[in-house]
N, C-alpha and C positions, 0 to 999 in steps of 0.2 A: 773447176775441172780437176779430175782424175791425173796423174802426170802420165806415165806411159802409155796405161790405156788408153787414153781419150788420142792422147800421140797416133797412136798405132793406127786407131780404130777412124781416126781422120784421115792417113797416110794411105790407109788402104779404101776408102774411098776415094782418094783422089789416081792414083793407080789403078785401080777396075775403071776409075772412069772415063780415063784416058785409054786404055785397052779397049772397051768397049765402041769408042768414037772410031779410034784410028783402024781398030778388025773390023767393027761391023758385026760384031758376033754378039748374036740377042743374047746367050746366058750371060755375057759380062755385064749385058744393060740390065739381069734379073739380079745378079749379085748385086751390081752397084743401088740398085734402088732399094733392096732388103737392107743392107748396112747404111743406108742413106737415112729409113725410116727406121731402122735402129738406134739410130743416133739422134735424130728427131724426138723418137718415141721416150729416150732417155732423159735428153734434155728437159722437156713437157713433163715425166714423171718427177724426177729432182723440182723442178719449178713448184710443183703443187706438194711434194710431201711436206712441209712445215705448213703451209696455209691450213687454218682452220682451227691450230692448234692455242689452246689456255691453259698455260700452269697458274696454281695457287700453292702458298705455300704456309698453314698454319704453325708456328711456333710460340713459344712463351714471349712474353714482352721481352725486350732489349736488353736483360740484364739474369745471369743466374749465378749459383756461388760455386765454388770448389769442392768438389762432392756431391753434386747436383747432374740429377740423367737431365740432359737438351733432348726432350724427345720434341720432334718433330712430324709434321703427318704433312707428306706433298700429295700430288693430285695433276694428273695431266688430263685436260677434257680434249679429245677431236670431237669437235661441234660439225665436220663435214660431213659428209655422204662418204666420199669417198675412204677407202682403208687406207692406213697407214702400213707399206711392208716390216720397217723398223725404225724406230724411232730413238735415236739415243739421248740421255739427258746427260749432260755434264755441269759439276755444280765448282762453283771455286769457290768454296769456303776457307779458309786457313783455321778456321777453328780444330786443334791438335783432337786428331781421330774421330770426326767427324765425316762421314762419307754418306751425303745425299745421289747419288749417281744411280743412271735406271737404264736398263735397255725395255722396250716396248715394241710388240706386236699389236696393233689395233685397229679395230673394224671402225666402220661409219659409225659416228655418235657414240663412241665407246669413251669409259673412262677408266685409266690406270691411276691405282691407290698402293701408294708405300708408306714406310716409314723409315727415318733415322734416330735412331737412339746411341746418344754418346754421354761418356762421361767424363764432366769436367772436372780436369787434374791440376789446370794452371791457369794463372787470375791473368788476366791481360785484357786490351783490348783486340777484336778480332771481329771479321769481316764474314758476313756467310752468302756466298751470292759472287757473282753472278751466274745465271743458271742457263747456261746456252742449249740447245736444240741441235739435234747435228741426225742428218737424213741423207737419202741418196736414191737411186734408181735398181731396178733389179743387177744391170750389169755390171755394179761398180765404174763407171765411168765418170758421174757428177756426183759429187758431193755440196751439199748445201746447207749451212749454216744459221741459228737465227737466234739473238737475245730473248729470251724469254720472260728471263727480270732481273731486273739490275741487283748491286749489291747494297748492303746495308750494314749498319753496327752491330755486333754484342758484346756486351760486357762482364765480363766473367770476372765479379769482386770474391778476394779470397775470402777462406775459409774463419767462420767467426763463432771457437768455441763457449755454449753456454756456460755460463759461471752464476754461482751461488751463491760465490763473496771472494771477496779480493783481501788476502792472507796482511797484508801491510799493514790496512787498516783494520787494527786488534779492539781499539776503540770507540770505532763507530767511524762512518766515513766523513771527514773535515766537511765544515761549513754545511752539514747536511740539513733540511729542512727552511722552511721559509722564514722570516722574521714577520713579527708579529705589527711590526710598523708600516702604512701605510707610504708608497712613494711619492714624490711633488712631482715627477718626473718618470716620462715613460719606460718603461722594463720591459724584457721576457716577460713578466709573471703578470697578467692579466688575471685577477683571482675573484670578483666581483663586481657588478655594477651598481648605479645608484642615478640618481636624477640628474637632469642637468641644472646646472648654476650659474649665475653668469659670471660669464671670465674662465669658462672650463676651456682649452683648445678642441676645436674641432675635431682634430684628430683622434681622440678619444672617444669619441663619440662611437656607440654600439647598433650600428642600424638593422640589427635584425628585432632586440629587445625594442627600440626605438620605434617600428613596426609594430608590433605584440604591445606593445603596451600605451600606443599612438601618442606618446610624447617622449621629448628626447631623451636617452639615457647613456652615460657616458662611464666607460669602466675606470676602475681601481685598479693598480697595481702595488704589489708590495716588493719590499727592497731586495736586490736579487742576494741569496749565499753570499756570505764569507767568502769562500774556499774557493779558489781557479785550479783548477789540475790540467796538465800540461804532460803531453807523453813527445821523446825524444827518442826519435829511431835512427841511430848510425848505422850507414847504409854504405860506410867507405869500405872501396872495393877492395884496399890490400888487406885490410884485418879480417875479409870472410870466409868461410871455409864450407868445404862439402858441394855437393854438385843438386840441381832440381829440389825437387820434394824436399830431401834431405841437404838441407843447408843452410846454413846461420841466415840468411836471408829473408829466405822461406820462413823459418821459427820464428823470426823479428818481425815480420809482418803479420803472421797468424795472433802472434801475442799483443802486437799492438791495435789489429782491430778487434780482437777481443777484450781488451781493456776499455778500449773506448766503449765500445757496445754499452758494457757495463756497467761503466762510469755515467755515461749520459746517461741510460736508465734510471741510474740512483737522483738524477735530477742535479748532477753539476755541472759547472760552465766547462768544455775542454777546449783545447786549442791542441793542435799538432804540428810538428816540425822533424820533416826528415831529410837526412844528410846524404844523399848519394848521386845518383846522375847528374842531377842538378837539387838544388838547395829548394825544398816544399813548406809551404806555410800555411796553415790551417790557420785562420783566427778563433778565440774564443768564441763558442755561443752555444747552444744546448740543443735537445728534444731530438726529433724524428729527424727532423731535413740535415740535421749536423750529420747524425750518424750517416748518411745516405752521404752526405762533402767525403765523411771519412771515409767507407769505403770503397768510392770512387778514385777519391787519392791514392789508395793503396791497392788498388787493382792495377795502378801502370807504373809504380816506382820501382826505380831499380838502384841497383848498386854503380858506384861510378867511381871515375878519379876527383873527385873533390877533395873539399877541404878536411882533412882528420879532425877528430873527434874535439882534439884541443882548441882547437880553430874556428869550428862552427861553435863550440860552447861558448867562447867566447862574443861571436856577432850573435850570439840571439839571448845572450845573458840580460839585456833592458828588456826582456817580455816576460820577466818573473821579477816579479815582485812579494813583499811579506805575506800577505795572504796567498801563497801561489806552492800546489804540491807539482815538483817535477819527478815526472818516471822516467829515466834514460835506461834504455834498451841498446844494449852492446855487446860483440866479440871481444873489442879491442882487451888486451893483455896487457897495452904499454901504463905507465903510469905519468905520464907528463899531463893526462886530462885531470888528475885526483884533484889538481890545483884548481881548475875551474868551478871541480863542485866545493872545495874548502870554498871558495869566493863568493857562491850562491849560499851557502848557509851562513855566511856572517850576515849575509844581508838579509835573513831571514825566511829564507825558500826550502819547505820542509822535501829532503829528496830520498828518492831509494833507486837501485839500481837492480836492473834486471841482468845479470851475467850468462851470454850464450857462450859457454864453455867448447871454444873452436876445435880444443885437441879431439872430440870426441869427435868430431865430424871429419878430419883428416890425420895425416900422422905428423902431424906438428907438436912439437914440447910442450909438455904441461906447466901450465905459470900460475900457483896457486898464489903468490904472495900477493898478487894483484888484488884477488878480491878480500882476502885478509885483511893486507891495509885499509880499505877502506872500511869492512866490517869492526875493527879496532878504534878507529874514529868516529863509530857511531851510525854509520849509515848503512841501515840493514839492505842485504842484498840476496838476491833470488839468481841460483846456479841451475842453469837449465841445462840440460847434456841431451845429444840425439838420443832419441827412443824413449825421452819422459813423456808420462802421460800431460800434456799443460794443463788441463785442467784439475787433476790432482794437486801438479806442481804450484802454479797460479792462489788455488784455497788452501792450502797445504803453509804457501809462505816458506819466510826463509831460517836458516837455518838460528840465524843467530840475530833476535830485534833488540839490539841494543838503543834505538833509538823510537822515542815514542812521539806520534802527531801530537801535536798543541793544536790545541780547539781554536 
C-alpha cells in the first residue's frame, strides 16, 4: 500500500458508508460503491502489473579491465495480453557509474530494449544486480514490487600496460629459455612425447596421442629455467600518497601487473607477494592461468596497517633463494628496509627496486638520498613520479644500472 492515500481513500469509504446506512440516502450508497470499486479496481490492477513480465540481461563474462566500456544490452519482455501503465526497473549494481535503471510504458506482448554503457575506472570486486520491478495502479494507491534477477559478480582486474621489454634486464631476461636436458620428474614444460616403457608412471601418460596413435604414449618434460623472479608490492598504508587513479597505490598495482603479464609471457616462473590489508602470496608457477591468480590478486588488494616494509622483507626473505630475481615496488623513503635487501644479495638474490617517488603525488618532502644509497650500492632502481608515461618509464629503465644480472 500507498501510505496516505490508500489511508484516506479507505477512511473515506468507511465514512460514506456509514452515512449512507444511518441517512438512507441512495447518493451515499452510489459514492460509497464507486470508491469501493475504486479501490477494488486498484488493488486487481497493482496485482496483475508485474505478472507476465521477463527480464534478460546480456553482459560480457564476469571479469573486464580498467579502461574497458561494460556495455551492457537488458530487455524486458511482457509476454501478457494485458498492457503495462508503467513499469519501473531499478538495478543495484554498485559497479562505480554504472546505471542500468529503465522506466517503461508497455502494451500486450511488447518488449523494451536499452542499453548501459560504463567505463571502468577502478579494479575491484563489484556486484551488478539485483534488478527489481516496481509497478502500481493508475491512482497511485498500491505499489507493488517484484525481484526480477538476482545479483551476481564482476571483476574489474586493473589496468595491465603492454610492454616491449623490461629496461632492468639489459642482458637478456635471466634463466630465459628451456634447457636442453631431459626431466626424470614431472615439470611445467611438457615439450614432447614418445612411447611407452615399462616403469613410465601413469601419470604421464598422453591419452589424446595415445588415442591417435592407438598405443600408449607418454610425454617428456624438460628441466624448468634457472631463474624464479618474484615482484614485491608494498602496499603499507602510512608510506602512500595521492588519492584514487592518482596514487602510489594505483601506480604500484598497475606496474606490478604489468610486470607480471610480461614476465610470464617471457616464459618465467613468478611468484607474488603483497604487503598491505593483509599479507598476499602468490606462489611461483607460469603461463596463462598464473597470469589470470595475478590479476585477480590484484584487482581487490589494498593498502592497510600492516607490517612496514622492513618487517614483511624480512618474513618472506626464505622464498628467495640464489637463482631468484626480486622486483620490490615501493613509496617508502625510510631507510631501515636498505638492510633487508643488503641480506637478500649476500645470499645471492639478483634485486632492483622500483621507486614510487610519493612527493609528487602529495606535498610531502622530497628524500632523494634514499634512492641514491641504494643506487650507490649497486642496486639499480626505477623513479617513477605522477604523470610518467609507465610504459616509457618501465623500457626506458633506470637511470643509473650499476648493477648487472648474472646468468
Amino acid at each position: 500500500m500507498r501510505s496516505w492515500q490508500t489511508v484516506f481513500l479507505v477512511l473515506l469509504i468507511v465514512v460514506t458508508g456509514f452515512l449512507a446506512i444511518s441517512s438512507g440516502w441512495k447518493a451515499l450508497y452510489v459514492v460509497t460503491y464507486v470508491l469501493l470499486a475504486v479501490f477494488l479496481l486498484s488493488l486487481l490492477w497493482a496485482y496483475s502489473s508485474l505478472r507476465g513480465l521477463i527480464f534478460h540481461r546480456a553482459a560480457p563474462f564476469g571479469r573486464v579491465q580498467v579502461g574497458d566500456i561494460f556495455d551492457e544490452r537488458l530487455m524486458l519482455d511482457n509476454v501478457s495480453v494485458f498492457p503495462k501503465l508503467w513499469v519501473q526497473i531499478v538495478d543495484g549494481s554498485t559497479l562505480p557509474g554504472h546505471r542500468a535503471g529503465y522506466v517503461a510504458s508497455m502494451g500486450g506482448r511488447k518488449r523494451a530494449l536499452w542499453r548501459a554503457r560504463t567505463v571502468c575506472r577502478r579494479r575491484g570486486r563489484y556486484q551488478l544486480g539485483p534488478v527489481i520491478a516496481s509497478s502500481g495502479d493508475p491512482f497511485g494507491l498500491f505499489r507493488r514490487h517484484r525481484l526480477l534477477s538476482p545479483a551476481y559478480e564482476i571483476l574489474v582486474l586493473p589496468r595491465v600496460i603492454p610492454l616491449v621489454g623490461f629496461a632492468f634486464f639489459t642482458g637478456g631476461l635471466p634463466g630465459k629459455g628451456r634447457s636442453t636436458r631431459r626431466a626424470l620428474h614431472t615439470t611445467t614444460n611438457a615439450t614432447t612425447i614418445r612411447e611407452y616403457v615399462s616403469g613410465d608412471s601413469l601419470n604421464r601418460i598422453h591419452w589424446p596421442s595415445t588415442a591417435h596413435y592407438n598405443k600408449l604414449m607418454v610425454k617428456e618434460f624438460d628441466l624448468d629455467p634457472a631463474m624464479d623472479a618474484w615482484i614485491f608490492l608494498d602496499l603499507h598504508q602510512p608510506v602512500q600518497a595521492g588519492e584514487g587513479e592518482e596514487s602510489t597505490e594505483e601506480y604500484g598495482i598497475t606496474i606490478a601487473a604489468s610486470l607480471a603479464v610480461y614476465l610470464l609471457r617471457q616464459d618465467l616462473s613468478l611468484g607474488l607477494i603483497v604487503n598491505g590489508e593483509r599479507r598476499e602470496f602468490l606462489a611461483l608457477d607460469r603461463g596463462e592461468r598464473q597470469i589470470e591468480r595475478v590479476l585477480e590478486l590484484l584487482a581487490v588488494v589494498n593498502s592497510g596497517p600492516g607490517p612496514d616494509l622492513k618487517e614483511a622483507l624480512a618474513l618472506d626473505a626464505l622464498h628467495f633463494g640464489r637463482n631468484t630475481v626480486a622486483i620490490v615496488i615501493t613509496p617508502s623513503t625510510s631507510r631501515d628496509w636498505h638492510e633487508g635487501l643488503r641480506h637478500l644479495r649476500r645470499r645471492g638474490v639478483q634485486l632492483a627496486v622500483i621507486g614510487l617517488e610519493a612527493a609528487s603525488f602529495d606535498e610531502r618532502p622530497v628524500d632523494e638520498d634514499t634512492w641514491a644509497l641504494l643506487e650507490g650500492e649497486g642496486v639499480p632502481v626505477l623513479r617513477i613520479k605522477r604523470g610518467d608515461s609507465l610504459a616509457e618509464a618501465l623500457e626506458r629503465g633506470p637511470s643509473v644500472r650499476s648493477l648487472q644480472w648474472r646468468s
